[in-house]
FIVOFI-208441 format. One record per residue (C-alpha): residue number from 0; residue in three letters; z, y, x. Coordinates in pm, 1 decimal, decimal comma. Layout:
BEGIN
+------+------+----------+----------+----------+
! resi ! resn !       pz !       py !       px !
+------+------+----------+----------+----------+
!  NUM !  ALA !        Z !        Y !        X !
...
+------+------+----------+----------+----------+
This chain:
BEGIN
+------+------+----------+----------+----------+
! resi ! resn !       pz !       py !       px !
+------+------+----------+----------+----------+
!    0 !  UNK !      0,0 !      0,0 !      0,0 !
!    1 !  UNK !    -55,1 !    363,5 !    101,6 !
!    2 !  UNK !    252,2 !    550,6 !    198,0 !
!    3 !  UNK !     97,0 !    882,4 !     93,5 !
!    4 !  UNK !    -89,0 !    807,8 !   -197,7 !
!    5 !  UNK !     89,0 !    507,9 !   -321,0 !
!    6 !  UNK !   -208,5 !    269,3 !   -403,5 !
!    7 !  UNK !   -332,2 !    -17,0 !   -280,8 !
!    8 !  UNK !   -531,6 !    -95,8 !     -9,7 !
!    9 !  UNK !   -854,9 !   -262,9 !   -153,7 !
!   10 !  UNK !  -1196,4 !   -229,1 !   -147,8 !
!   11 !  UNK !  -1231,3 !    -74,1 !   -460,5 !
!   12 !  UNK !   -979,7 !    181,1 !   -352,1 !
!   13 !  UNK !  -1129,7 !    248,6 !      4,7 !
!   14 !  UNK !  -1463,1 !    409,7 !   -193,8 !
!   15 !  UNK !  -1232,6 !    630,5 !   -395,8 !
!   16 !  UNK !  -1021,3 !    754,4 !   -115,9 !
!   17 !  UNK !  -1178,8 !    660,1 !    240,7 !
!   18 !  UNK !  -1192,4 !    330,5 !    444,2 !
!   19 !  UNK !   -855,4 !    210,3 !    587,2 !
!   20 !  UNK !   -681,2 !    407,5 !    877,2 !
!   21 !  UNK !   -392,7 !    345,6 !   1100,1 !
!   22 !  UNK !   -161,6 !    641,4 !   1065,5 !
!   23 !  UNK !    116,5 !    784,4 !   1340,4 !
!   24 !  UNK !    375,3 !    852,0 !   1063,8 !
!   25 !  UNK !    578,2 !   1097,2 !   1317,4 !
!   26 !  UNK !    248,2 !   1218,8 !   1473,8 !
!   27 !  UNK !    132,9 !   1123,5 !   1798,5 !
!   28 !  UNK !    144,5 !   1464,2 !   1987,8 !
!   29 !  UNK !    522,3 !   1483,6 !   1891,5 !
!   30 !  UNK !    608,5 !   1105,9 !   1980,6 !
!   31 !  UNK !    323,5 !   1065,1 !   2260,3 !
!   32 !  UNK !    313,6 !    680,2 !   2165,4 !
!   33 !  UNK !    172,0 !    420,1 !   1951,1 !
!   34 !  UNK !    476,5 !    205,7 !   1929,0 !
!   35 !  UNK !    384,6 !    -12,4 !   1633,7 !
!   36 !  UNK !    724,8 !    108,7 !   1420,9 !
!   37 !  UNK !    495,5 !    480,5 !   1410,6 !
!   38 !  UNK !    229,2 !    286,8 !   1262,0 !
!   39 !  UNK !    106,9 !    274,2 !    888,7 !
!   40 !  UNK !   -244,5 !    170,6 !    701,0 !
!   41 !  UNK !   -314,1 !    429,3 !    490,3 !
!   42 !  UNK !   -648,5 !    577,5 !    348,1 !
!   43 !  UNK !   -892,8 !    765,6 !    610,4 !
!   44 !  UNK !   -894,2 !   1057,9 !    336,9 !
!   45 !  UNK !   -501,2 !   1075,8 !    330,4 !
!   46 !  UNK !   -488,7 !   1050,7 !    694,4 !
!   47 !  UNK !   -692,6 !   1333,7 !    754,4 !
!   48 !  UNK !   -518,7 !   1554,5 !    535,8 !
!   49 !  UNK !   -183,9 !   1480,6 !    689,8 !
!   50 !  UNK !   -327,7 !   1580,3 !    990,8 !
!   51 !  UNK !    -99,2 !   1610,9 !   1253,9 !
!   52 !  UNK !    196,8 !   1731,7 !   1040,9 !
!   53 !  UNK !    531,4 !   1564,1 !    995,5 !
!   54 !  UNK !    552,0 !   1375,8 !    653,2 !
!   55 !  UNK !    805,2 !   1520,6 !    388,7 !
!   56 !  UNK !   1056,4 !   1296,9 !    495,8 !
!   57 !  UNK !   1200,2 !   1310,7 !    136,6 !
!   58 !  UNK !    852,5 !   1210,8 !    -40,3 !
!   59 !  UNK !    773,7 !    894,2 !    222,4 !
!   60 !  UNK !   1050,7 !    766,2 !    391,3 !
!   61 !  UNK !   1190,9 !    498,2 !    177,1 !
!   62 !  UNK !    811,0 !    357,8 !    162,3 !
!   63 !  UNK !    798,2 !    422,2 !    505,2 !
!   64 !  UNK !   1090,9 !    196,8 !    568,4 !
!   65 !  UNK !    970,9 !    -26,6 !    415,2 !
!   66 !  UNK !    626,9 !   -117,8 !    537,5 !
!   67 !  UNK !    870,6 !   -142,0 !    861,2 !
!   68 !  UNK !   1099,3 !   -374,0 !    738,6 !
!   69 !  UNK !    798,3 !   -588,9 !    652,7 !
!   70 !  UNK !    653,5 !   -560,9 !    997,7 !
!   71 !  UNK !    953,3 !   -649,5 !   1211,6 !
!   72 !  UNK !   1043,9 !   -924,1 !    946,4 !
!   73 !  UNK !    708,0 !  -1089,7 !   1006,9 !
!   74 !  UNK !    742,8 !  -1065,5 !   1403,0 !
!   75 !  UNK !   1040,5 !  -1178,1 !   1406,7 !
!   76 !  UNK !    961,7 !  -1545,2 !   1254,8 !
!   77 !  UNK !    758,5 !  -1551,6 !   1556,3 !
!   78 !  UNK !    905,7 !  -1388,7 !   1835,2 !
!   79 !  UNK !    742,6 !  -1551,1 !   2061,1 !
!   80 !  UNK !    370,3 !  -1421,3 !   1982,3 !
!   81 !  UNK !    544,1 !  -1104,7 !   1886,6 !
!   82 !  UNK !    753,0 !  -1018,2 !   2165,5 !
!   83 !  UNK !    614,4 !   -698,1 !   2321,0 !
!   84 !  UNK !    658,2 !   -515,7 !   1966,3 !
!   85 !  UNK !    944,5 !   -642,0 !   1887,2 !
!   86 !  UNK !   1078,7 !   -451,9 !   2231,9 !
!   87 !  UNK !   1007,4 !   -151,4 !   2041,7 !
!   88 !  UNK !   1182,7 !   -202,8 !   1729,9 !
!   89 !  UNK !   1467,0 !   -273,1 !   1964,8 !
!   90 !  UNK !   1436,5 !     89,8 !   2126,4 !
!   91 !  UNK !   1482,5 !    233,6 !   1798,9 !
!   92 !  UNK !   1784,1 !     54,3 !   1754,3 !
!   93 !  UNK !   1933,6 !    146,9 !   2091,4 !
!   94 !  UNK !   1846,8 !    496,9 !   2015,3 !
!   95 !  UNK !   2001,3 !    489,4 !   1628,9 !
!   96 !  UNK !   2348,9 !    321,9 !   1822,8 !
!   97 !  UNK !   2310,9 !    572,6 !   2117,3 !
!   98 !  UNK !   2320,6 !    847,5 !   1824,9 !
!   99 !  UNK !   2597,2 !    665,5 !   1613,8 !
!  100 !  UNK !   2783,0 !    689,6 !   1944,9 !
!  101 !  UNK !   2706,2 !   1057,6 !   1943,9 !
!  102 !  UNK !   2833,3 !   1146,1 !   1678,3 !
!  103 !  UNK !   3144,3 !    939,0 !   1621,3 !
!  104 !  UNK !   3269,3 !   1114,8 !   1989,6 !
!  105 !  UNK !   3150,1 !   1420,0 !   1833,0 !
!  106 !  UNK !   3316,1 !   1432,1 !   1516,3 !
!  107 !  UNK !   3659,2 !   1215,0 !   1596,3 !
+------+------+----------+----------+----------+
């Protein structure tokens, strides 16, 4: 499913709103990566529109989430063929308990 327009990815759909197109959800020129976890199908026509502007978090995040809950829970049946992107869902954890860490020394 598209993130940003919220319907499915099929052929039918691709003439009404552009071919399929891998999307950097947090664009690249802010992340300089294409860590798989940044990645999203979504319509060429959507795509382009977005640009290179951050998503309204509040509008696309829970979908978002989603489509990457779906990806890591597919690699990691398979770890083994899966293993380099799997290393990058693990950075984002390190970073999310780096920032936990953060702010409990923060705020305690």
């Amino acid at each position: 499913m598209d993130i940003y327009t919220g319907k499915e990815l099929t052929e039918e759909n691709f003439s009404n709103y552009g071919n399929l197109s891998i999307d950097h959800f947090i664009p690249w020129s802010f992340v300089l990566h294409d860590e798989l976890w940044n990645l999203a199908p979504t319509f060429k026509n959507a795509n382009s529109q977005k640009s290179n502007k951050l998503p309204d978090i509040s509008l696309y995040m829970d979908k978002f989430c989603e489509i990457l809950y779906k990806n890591f829970d597919i690699m990691q049946k398979n770890p083994k063929r899966y293993k380099k992107h799997l290393e990058g869902y693990l950075s984002i954890n390190i970073a999310a308990n780096n920032q936990r860490k953060i702010e409990k020394e923060e705020f305690n």
